[in-house]
C-alpha positions as CSV (number, residue, x, y, z in Angstrom):
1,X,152.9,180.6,78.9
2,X,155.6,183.1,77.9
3,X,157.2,180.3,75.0
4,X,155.8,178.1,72.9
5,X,157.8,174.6,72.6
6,X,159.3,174.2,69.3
7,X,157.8,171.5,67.0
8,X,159.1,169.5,64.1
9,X,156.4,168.3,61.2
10,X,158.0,164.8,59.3
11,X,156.9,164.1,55.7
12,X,155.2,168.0,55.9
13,X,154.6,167.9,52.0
14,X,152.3,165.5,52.3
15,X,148.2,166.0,52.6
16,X,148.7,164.6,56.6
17,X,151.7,166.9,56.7
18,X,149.4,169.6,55.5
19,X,147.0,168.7,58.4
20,X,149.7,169.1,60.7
21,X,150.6,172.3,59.9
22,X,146.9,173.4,59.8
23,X,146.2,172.4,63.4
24,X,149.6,173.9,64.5
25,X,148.7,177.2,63.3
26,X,147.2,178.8,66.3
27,X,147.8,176.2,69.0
28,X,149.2,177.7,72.0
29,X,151.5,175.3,73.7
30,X,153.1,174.4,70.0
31,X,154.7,176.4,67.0
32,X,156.0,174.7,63.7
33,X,159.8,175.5,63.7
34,X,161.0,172.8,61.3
35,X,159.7,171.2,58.3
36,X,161.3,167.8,56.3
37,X,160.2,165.9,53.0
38,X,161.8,164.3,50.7
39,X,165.0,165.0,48.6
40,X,163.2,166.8,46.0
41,X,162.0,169.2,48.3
42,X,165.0,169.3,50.6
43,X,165.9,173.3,50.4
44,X,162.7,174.7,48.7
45,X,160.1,177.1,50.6
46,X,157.6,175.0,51.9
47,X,154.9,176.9,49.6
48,X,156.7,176.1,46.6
49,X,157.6,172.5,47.5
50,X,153.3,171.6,48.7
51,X,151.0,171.3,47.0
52,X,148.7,172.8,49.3
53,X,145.3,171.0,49.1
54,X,143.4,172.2,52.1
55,X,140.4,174.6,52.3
56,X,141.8,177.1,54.4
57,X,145.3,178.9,53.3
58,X,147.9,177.6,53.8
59,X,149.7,179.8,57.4
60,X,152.1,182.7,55.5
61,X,154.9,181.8,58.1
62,X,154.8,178.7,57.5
63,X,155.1,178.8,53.5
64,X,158.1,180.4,53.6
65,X,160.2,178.3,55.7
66,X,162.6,176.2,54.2
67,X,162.0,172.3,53.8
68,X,165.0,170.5,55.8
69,X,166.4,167.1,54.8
70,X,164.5,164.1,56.8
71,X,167.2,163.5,59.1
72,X,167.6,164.1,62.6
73,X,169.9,166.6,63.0
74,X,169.1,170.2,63.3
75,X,165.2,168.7,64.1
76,X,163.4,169.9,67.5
77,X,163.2,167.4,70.6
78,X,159.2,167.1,69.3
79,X,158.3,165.6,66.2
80,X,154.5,164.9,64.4
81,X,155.6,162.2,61.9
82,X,153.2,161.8,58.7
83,X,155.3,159.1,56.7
84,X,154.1,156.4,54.4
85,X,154.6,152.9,56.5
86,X,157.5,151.8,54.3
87,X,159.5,154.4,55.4
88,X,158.4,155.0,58.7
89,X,159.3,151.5,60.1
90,X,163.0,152.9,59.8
91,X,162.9,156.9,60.0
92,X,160.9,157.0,63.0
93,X,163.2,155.1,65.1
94,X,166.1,156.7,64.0
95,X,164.8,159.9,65.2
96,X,163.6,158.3,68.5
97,X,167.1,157.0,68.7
98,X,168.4,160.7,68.5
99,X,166.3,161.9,71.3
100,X,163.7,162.6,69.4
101,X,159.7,162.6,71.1
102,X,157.8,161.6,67.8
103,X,154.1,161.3,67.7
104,X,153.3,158.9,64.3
105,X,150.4,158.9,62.2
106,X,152.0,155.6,60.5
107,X,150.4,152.3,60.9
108,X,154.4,150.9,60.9
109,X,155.0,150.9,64.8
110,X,151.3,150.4,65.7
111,X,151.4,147.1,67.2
112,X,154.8,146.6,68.2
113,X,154.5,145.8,71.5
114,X,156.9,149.0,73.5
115,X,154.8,151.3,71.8
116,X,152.1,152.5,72.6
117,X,148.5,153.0,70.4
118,X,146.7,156.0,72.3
119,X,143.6,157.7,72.0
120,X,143.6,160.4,75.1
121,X,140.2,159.7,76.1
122,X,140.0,155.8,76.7
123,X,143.7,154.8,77.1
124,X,146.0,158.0,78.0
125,X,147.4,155.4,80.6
126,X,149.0,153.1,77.8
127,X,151.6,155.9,77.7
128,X,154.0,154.5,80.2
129,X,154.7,151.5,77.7
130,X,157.4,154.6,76.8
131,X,159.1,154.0,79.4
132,X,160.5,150.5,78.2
133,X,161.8,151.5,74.9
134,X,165.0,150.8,73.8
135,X,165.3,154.4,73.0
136,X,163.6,156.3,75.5
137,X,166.4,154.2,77.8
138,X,169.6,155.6,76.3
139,X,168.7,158.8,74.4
140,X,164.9,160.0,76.0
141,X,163.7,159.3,73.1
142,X,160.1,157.8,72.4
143,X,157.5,157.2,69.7
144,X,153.8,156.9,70.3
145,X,151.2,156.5,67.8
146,X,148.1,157.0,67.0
147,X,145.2,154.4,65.4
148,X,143.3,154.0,62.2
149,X,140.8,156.5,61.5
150,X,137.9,154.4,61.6
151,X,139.1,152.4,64.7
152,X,139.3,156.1,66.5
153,X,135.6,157.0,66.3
154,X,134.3,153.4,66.8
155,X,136.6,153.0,69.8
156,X,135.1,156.6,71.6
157,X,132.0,154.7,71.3
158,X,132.6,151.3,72.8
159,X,134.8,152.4,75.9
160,X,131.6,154.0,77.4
161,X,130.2,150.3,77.2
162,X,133.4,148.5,78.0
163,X,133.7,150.3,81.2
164,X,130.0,150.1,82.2
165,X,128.8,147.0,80.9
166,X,132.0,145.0,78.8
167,X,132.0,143.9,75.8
168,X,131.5,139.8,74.3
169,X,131.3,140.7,70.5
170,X,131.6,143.9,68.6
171,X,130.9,143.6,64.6
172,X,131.1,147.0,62.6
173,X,130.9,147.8,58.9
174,X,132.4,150.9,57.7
175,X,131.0,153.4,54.8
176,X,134.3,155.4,54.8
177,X,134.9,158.8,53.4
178,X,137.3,159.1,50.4
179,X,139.7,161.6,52.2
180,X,140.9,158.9,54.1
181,X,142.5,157.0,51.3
182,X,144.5,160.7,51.4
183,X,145.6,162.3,48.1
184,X,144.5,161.5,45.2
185,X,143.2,158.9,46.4
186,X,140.0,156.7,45.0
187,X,139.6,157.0,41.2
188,X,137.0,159.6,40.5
189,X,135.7,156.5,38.2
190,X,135.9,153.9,41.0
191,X,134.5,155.9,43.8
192,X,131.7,157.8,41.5
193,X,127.9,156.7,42.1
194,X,129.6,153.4,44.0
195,X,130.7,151.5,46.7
196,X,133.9,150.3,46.9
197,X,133.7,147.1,50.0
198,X,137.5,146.8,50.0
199,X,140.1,148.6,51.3
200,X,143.7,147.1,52.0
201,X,144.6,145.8,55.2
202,X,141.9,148.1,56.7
203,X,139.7,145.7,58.2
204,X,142.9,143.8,60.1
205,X,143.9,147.4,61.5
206,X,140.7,147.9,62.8
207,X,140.3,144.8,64.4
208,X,143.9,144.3,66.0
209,X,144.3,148.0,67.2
210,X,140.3,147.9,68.6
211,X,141.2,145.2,70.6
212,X,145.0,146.8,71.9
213,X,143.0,150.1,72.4
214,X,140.8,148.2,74.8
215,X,143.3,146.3,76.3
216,X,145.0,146.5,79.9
217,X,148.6,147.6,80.4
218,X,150.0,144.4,82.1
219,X,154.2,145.5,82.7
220,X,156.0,145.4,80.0
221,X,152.9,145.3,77.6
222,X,149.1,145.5,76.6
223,X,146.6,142.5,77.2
224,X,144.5,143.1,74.0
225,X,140.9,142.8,75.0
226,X,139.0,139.6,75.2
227,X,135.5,140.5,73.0
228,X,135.0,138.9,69.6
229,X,135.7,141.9,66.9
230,X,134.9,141.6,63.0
231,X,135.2,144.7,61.0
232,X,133.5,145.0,57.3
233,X,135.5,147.9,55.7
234,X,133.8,150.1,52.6
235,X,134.9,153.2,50.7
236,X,132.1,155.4,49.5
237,X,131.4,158.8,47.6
238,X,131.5,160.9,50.2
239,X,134.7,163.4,51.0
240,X,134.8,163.5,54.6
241,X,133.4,161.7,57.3
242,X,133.1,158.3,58.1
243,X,130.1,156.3,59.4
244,X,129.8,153.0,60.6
245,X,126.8,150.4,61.0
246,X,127.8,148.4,64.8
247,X,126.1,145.6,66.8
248,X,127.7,145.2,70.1
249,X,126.9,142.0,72.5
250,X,126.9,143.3,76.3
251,X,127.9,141.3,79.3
252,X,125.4,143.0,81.3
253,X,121.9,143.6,80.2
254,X,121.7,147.2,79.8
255,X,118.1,149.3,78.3
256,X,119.1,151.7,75.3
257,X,118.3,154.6,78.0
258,X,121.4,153.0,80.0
259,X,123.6,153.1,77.1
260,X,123.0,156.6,75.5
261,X,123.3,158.1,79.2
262,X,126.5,156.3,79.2
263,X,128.0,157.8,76.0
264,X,126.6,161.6,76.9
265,X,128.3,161.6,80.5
266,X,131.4,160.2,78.8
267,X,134.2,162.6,79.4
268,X,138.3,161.1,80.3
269,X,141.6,162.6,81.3
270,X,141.6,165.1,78.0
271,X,138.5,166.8,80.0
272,X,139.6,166.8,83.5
273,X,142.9,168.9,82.2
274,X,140.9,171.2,80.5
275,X,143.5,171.0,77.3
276,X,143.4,173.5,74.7
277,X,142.1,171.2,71.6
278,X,140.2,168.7,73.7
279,X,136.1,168.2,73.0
280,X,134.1,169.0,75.6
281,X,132.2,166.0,75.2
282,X,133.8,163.3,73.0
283,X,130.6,161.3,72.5
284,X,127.7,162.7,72.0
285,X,124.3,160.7,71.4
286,X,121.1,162.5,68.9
287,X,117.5,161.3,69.0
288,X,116.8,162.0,65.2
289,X,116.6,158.6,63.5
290,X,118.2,160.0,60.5
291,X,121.4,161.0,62.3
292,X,124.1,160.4,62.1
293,X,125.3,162.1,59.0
294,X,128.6,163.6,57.3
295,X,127.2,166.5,56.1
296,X,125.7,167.6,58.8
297,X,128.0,166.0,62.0
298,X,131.2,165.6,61.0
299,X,132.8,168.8,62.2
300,X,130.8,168.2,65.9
301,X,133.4,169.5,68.4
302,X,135.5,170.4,65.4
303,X,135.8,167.1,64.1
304,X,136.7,165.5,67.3
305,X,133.5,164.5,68.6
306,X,132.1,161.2,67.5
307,X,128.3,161.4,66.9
308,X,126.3,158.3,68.2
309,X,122.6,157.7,66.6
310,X,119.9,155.1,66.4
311,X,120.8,152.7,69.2
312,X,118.2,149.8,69.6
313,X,118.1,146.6,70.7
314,X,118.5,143.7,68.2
315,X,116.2,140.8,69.1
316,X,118.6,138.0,67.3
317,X,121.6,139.2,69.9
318,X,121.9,138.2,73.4
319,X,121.6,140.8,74.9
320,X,122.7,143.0,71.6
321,X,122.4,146.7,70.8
322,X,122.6,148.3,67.3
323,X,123.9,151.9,66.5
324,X,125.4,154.4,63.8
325,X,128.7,155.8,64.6
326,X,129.9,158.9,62.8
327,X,132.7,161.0,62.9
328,X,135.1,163.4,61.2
329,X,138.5,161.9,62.1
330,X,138.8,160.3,58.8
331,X,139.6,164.5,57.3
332,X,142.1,164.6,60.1
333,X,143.9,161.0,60.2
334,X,146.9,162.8,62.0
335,X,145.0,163.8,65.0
336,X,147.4,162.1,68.2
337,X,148.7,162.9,71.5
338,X,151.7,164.0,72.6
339,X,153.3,163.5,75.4
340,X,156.5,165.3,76.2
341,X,158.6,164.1,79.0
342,X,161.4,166.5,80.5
343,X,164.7,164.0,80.5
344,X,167.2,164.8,83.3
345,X,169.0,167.7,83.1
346,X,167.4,169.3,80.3
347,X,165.1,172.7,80.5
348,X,162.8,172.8,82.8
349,X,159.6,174.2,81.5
350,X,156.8,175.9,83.1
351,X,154.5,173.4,85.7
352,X,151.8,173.0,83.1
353,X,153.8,171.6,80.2
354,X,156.1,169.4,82.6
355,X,156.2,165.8,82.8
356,X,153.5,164.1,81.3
357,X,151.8,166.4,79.3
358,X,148.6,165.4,76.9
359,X,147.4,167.3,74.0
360,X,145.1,166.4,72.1
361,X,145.9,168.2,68.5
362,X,143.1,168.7,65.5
């Protein structure tokens, strides 16, 4: 590709923001070229307006670009939003509304039902629910969103079974990493040497958005799947990673040979394109009955693989399956797709990035 296409990083400041510009760095379709916060950093360098909290440094181009007001004007046609929910609900249509293609990390727009909750490998089809916004119909404008951390990993892992075998119940209790409460997060007083089994609105998140992940695009709109989902949510002293304990009912009868064989040959659309940040395998299984762990598997496929363990069958379920499910996701909460349509009459760009074109970013 001789350009890159121009990018637009919403709420940059922030710790999300931060992961934003960290997996822009060196992608090669995408380079940052505009930065927005808040008023108090509207017209400061972006090094001297974040406070940078990552472990790598923060990208020297980058740091000295200046912070633009969060306003659409001036902004490029793509736009990875990382805004609290309160302000989301009203900034990220307003950009849409401008023309705007804006990929959110907010849970505001989740669940409305014109926009669409991806994750590339088990729904990249839900994308057309674009095509009936509001905004998308008079400007070209579109948002799409991506889920809850822990519904992301836990989701990789049930659409192998969904599409094999389907799914009657799914229960799954979290032991979630502190970095996904972002920064600064859990108390060091609350989190130390505990566990915390609360954390706001999580479990509700992870059951509605499981079930519209799963669902069918029916028109207009998603059919939210028809298994039985509960979701125990915990926060624990750990910094990144999350794991999760999950029993899963089958409508077929399946041997845990069946299942793991399922989850190893897994691969979807992110695969077949061969895209730049995509896993080469997005589930993968391991034998050790110790495993999964954070330390030691939750940078797999550069923390976009989610790491399957200890699957056996539960006598009490009919016919039921146990497993652990970890994954790194929860360090990177802003990972999304975007999917950058060419409106009429605008630049064409080169066959590759034309139409409907998925990345998956990390």
């Amino acid at each position: 590709m001789s350009q890159k296409i121009p990018v637009g990083i919403l709420g940059a400041t922030g710790i999300v923001g931060q992961r934003f510009v960290q997996m822009l760095e060196h992608h090669p379709w995408f380079e940052v070229a505009w930065l927005a916060a808040s008023d108090r950093s509207e017209g400061r360098a972006y090094g001297e307006a974040a406070r940078w909290r990552l472990k790598t440094a923060i990208p020297q181009g980058v740091a000295k670009m200046v912070v633009s007001p969060a306003k659409p004007e001036g902004a490029p046609k793509v736009i990875f939003a990382a805004l609290d929910a309160s302000i989301a609900a009203e900034m990220e249509p307003a950009f849409a509304q401008a023309g705007c293609a804006v990929v959110s990390n907010s849970s505001a727009l989740r669940m409305a039902k014109d926009v669409p909750l991806v994750i590339p490998e088990v729904n990249a089809g839900h994308v057309k629910l674009i095509e009936t916004q509001a905004w998308r119909k008079k400007s070209g404008g579109f948002v799409v969103t991506n889920p809850n951390c822990s519904a992301i990993g836990l989701v990789l892992a049930l659409a192998p079974l969904d599409k094999q075998f389907g799914l009657e119940t799914v229960m799954a209790v979290t032991m979630q990493a502190v970095s996904g409460a972002g920064y600064p997060g859990v108390a060091s007083l609350d989190i130390l040497g505990n566990v915390i089994p609360y954390i706001a609105k999580e479990e509700e998140k992870m059951e509605e958005e499981t079930l519209k992940l799963l669902g069918k695009l029916n028109g207009a709109g998603i059919v939210p799947g028809s298994f039985a989902m509960s979701a125990q949510c915990n926060r624990v002293a750990v910094e990144d990673g999350h794991t999760e304990s999950v029993s899963v009912r089958m409508k077929k009868k399946a041997k845990a040979e069946e299942i793991i064989s399922a989850w190893n040959a897994y691969t979807a659309e992110p695969q077949k394109m061969r895209l730049p940040s995509a896993p080469a395998q997005p589930v993968v299984y391991l034998e050790a009955n110790d495993r999964p762990q954070p330390r030691f598997d939750a940078d797999r496929g550069a923390g976009m693989t989610t790491t399957v363990g200890r699957c056996a069958r539960i006598s009490r379920v009919k016919p039921g399956h146990g497993c652990r499910v970890g994954f790194e996701r929860s360090s990177a909460p802003c990972s999304g797709m975007v999917v950058t349509l060419r409106p009429a009459g605008r630049r064409r760009y080169p066959a590759r990035r034309r139409c409907f074109k998925r990345e998956l970013l990390r």
